[in-house]
C-alpha positions in Angstrom: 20.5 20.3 -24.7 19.3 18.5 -21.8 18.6 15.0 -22.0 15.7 13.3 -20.0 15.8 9.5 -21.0 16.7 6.8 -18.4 16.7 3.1 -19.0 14.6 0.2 -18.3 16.0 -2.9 -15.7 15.3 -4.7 -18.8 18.1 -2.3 -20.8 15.4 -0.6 -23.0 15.4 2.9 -23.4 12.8 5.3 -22.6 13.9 9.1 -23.6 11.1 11.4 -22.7 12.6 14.9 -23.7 10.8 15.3 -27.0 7.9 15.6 -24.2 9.6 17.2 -21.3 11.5 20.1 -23.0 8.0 21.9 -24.1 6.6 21.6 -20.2 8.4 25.1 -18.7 10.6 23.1 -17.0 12.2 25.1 -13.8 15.9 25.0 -11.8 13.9 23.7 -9.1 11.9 21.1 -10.4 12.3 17.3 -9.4 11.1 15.0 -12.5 10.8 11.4 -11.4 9.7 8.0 -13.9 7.5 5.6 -11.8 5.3 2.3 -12.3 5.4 -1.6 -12.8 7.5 -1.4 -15.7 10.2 0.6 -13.7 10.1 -1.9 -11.0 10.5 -4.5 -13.9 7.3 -6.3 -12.7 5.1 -5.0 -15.3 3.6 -6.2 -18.8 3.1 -4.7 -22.3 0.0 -3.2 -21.3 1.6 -1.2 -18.3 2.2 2.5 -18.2 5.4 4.7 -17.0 3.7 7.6 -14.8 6.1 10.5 -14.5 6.0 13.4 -11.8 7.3 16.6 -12.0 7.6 17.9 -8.5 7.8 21.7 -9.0 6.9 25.2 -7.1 3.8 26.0 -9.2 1.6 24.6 -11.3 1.6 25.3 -15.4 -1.3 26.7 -16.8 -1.5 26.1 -21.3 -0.4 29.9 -21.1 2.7 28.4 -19.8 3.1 25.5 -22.0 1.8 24.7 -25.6 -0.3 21.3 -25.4 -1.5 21.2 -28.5 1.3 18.0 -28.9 -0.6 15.7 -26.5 -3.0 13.7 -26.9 -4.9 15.2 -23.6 -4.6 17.8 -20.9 -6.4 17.4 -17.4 -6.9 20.0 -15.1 -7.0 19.8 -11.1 -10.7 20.2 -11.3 -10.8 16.9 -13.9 -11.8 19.1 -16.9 -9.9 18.6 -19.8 -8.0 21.6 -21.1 -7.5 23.1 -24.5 -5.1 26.3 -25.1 -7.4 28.5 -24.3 -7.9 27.6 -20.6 -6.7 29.6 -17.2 -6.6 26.6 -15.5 -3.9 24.5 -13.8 -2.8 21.6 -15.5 -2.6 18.3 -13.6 -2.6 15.6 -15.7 -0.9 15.0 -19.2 -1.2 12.0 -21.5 1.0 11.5 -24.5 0.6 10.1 -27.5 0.8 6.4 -27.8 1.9 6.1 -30.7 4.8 8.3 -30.6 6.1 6.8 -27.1 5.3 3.4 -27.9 3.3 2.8 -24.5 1.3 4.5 -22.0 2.7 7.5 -20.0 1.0 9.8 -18.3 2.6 13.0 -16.5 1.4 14.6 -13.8 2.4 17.9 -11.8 3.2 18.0 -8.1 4.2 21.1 -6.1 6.1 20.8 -2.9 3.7 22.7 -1.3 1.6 19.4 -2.1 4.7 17.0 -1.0 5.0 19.2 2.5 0.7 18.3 3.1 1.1 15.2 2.3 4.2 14.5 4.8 2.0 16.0 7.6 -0.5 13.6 6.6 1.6 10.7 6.6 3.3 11.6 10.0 -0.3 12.6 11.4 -1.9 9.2 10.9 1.4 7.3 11.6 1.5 8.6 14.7 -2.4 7.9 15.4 -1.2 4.3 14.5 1.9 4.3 16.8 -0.5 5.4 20.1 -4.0 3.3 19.1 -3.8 -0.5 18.7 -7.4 -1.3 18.3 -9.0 0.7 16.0 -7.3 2.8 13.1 -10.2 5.1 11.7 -7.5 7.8 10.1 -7.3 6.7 6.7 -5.3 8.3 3.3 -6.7 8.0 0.1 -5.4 5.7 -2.1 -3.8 8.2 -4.6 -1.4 9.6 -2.2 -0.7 5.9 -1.1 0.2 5.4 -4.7 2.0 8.6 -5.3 4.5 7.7 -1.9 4.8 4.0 -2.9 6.1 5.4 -6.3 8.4 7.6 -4.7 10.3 5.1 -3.4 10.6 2.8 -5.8 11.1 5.1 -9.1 14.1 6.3 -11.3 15.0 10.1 -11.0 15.1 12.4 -14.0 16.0 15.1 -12.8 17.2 16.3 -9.1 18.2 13.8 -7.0 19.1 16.1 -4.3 15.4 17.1 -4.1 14.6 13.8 -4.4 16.0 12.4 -1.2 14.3 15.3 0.6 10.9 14.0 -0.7 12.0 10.3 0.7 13.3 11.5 3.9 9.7 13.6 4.6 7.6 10.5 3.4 9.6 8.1 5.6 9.2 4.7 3.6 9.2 2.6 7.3 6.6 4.7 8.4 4.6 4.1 5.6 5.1 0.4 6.1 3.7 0.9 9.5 0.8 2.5 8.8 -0.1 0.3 5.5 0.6 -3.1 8.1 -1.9 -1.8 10.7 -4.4 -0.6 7.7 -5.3 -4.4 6.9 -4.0 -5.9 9.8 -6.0 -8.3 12.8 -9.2 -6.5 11.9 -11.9 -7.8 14.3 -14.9 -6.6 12.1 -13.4 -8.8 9.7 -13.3 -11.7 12.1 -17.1 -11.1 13.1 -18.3 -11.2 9.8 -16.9 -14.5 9.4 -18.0 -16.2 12.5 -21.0 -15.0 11.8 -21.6 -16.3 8.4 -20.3 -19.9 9.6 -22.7 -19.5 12.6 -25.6 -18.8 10.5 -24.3 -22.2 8.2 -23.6 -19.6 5.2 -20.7 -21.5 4.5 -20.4 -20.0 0.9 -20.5 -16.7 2.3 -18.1 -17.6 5.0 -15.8 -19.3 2.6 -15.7 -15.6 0.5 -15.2 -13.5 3.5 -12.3 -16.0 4.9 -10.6 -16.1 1.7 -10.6 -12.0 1.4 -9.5 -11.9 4.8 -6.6 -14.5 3.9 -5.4 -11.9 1.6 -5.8 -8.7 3.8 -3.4 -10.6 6.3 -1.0 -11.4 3.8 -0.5 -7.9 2.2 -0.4 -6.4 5.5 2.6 -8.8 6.4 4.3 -7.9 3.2 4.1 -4.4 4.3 4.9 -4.8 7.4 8.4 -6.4 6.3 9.0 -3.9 2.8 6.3 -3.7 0.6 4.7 -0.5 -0.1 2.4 -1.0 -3.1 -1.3 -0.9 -1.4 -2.3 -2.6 -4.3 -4.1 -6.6 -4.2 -3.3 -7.2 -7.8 0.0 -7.0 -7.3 0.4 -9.5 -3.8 1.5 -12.6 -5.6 4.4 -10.9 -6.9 5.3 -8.9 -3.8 5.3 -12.6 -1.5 8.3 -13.3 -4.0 10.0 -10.0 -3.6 10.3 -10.4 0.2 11.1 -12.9 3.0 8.3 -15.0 3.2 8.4 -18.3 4.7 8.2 -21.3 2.1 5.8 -23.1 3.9 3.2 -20.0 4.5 3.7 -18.6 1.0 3.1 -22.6 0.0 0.2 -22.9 2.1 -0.7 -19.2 1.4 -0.9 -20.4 -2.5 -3.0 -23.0 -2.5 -5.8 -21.3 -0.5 -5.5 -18.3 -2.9 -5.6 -20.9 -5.9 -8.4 -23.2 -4.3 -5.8 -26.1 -4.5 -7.0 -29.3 -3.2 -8.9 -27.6 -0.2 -11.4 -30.3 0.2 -15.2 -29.3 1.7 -15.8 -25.6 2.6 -15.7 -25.8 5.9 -12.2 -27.2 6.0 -11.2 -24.6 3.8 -12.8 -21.8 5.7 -10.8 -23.4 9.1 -7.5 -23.7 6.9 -7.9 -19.8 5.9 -8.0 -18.8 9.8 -4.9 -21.2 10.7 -2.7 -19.9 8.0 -3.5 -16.2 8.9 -2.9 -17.7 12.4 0.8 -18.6 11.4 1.1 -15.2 9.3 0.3 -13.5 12.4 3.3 -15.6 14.5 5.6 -14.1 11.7 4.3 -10.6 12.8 4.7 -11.8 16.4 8.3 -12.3 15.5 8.6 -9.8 13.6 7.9 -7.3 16.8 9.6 -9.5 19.2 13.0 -8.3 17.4 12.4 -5.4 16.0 15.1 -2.4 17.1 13.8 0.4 14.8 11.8 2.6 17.2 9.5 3.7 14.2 8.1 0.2 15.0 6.9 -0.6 18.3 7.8 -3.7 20.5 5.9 -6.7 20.9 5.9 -6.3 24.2 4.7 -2.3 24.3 1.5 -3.4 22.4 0.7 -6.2 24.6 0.8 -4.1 27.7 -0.9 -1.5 26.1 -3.7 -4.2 25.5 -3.7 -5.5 28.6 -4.7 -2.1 30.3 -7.7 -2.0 27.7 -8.7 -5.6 28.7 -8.3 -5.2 32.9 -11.7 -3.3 33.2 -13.8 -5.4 30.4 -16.1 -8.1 31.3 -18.0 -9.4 27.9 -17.0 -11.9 25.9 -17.3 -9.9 22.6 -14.8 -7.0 24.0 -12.6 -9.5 25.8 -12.6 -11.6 22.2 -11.6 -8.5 20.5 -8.8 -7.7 22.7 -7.5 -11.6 22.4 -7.7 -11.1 18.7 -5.7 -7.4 18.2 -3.3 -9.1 20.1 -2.2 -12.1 18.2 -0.7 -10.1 15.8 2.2 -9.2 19.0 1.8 -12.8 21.1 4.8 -14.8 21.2 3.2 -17.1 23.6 -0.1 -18.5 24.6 -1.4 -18.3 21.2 -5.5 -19.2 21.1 -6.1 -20.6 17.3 -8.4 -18.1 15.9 -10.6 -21.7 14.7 -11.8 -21.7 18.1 -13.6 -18.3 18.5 -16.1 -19.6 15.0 -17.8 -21.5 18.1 -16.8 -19.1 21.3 -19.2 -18.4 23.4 -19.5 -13.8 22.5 -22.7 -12.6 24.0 
């Protein structure tokens, strides 16, 4: 009898084949275990979502669900054993498994869209460094984050095909220049110190202290999309002691003294987060990144023909996320001349 069980990173065990026997389980199917609690980050109240990555979906003529506690269907309709329709989604009992753990069905067909989709707005990425206006949703952001950072059932052959089509540093990529160096987010700011909404401005500076940050994580590893979970990831990966410090206590609202000096120590540290990016580009080898340099010319050929200061400001801004050198503190443009 097959056994579909794997263990925790803190050595419990988590056997799933009461469940996974009774699901028409095929030669070809891949079955991966994802979430928090596989990446030993999680808490009592997290859940294990598992994938079965299959040819077609399973309809309850298929399977008996009768033992779960409920059956979703592609179209969000929960199923009884009468239904012709596809089964998506599949909670277990909770008191049998002892936590939360969904299952949901995947077909490759699904996998091969979703790669296309992935290499279609990486690429948009890769060629446009000003705006990025191609964006996935957040469940197959979720679903390729898990991917790569789950525990295999069943197939890893198939597996490392899935990973090798949903390239994890392209994914970085695209996830760094989803938050990063936005200039909307920039104007919104300036404009809410300009107009003295200094409680406003101290919100919007704060969020944007956070975008900056989880798009540097990503930039250097992280693939979780997720805010809730930024605090941990800073830990998980390389990030200077004195930004995550200084990054800390402007999340906290440690000792930042007035509002204004707070909303002027938000833009300084993004400032320094962005001169780890800089770095970041000015070494980087891997041509699924590109080079500092590439993006500053690129730039530069968008800035020749401008003449106002709000286009000219934008270009200056996209670009400190790449500048090495000559490095304007984003504090100045809250009083830069724009019209």
């Amino acid at each position: 009898m097959v056994n579909f069980s794997f263990k925790l990173k803190n050595g419990d065990l988590i056997d799933l084949t009461e469940y996974l026997i009774h699901l028409d389980l095929r030669e070809n199917d891949t079955i991966i275990a994802c979430g928090t609690i596989i990446e030993n980050i999680g808490n009592e109240f997290s859940d294990i979502d598992v994938y079965i990555i299959t040819d077609e979906y399973r309809t309850p003529k298929n399977i008996n669900i009768s033992n779960f506690y409920r059956t979703i269907s592609r179209s969000k309709e929960v199923l009884d054993q009468s239904s012709n329709e596809e089964i998506l989604l599949i909670h277990l009992p909770v008191e049998k498994s002892g936590m939360k753990i969904d299952i949901e069905f995947k077909t490759y067909s699904d996998i091969n869209k979703l790669s296309e989709s992935l290499n279609e707005f990486y690429n948009y990425a890769f060629q446009n460094y000003i705006l990025l206006t191609k964006e996935m949703s957040e469940r197959n952001m979720s679903f390729i984050h898990r991917i790569h950072n789950g525990v295999c059932i069943l197939n890893e052959i198939k597996l490392s095909e899935i990973k090798y089509n949903l390239d994890k540093q392209k994914f970085n990529y695209y996830l760094y220049r989803v938050y990063a160096s936005d200039y909307a987010d920039l104007l919104d700011i300036i404009g809410a110190w300009r107009k003295e909404e200094y409680e406003r401005c101290f919100d919007l500076a704060r969020e944007n202290l956070i975008k900056q940050m989880l798009g540097y994580v990503s930039l250097i590893g992280n693939t979780d999309y997720k805010r809730k979970w930024l605090l941990t990831r800073i830990e998980q990966y390389k990030i200077k002691d004195e930004i995550k410090s200084k990054f800390k206590k402007l999340f906290m609202l440690t000792d930042y003294g007035n509002t204004k000096d707070y909303i002027v120590e938000t833009l300084n540290c993004v400032d320094d987060i962005y001169k780890e990016s800089a770095l970041f580009f000015s070494e980087v080898s891997n041509p699924i990144f590109p080079s500092g340099d590439k993006v500053i010319d690129w730039l530069n050929k968008k800035l020749t023909p401008l003449s106002k200061p709000y286009q000219i400001c934008e270009i200056e801004y996209r670009k400190k996320a790449y500048l090495m050198q000559n490095f304007i503190p984003t504090k100045e443009m809250l009083i830069r001349e724009l019209s």
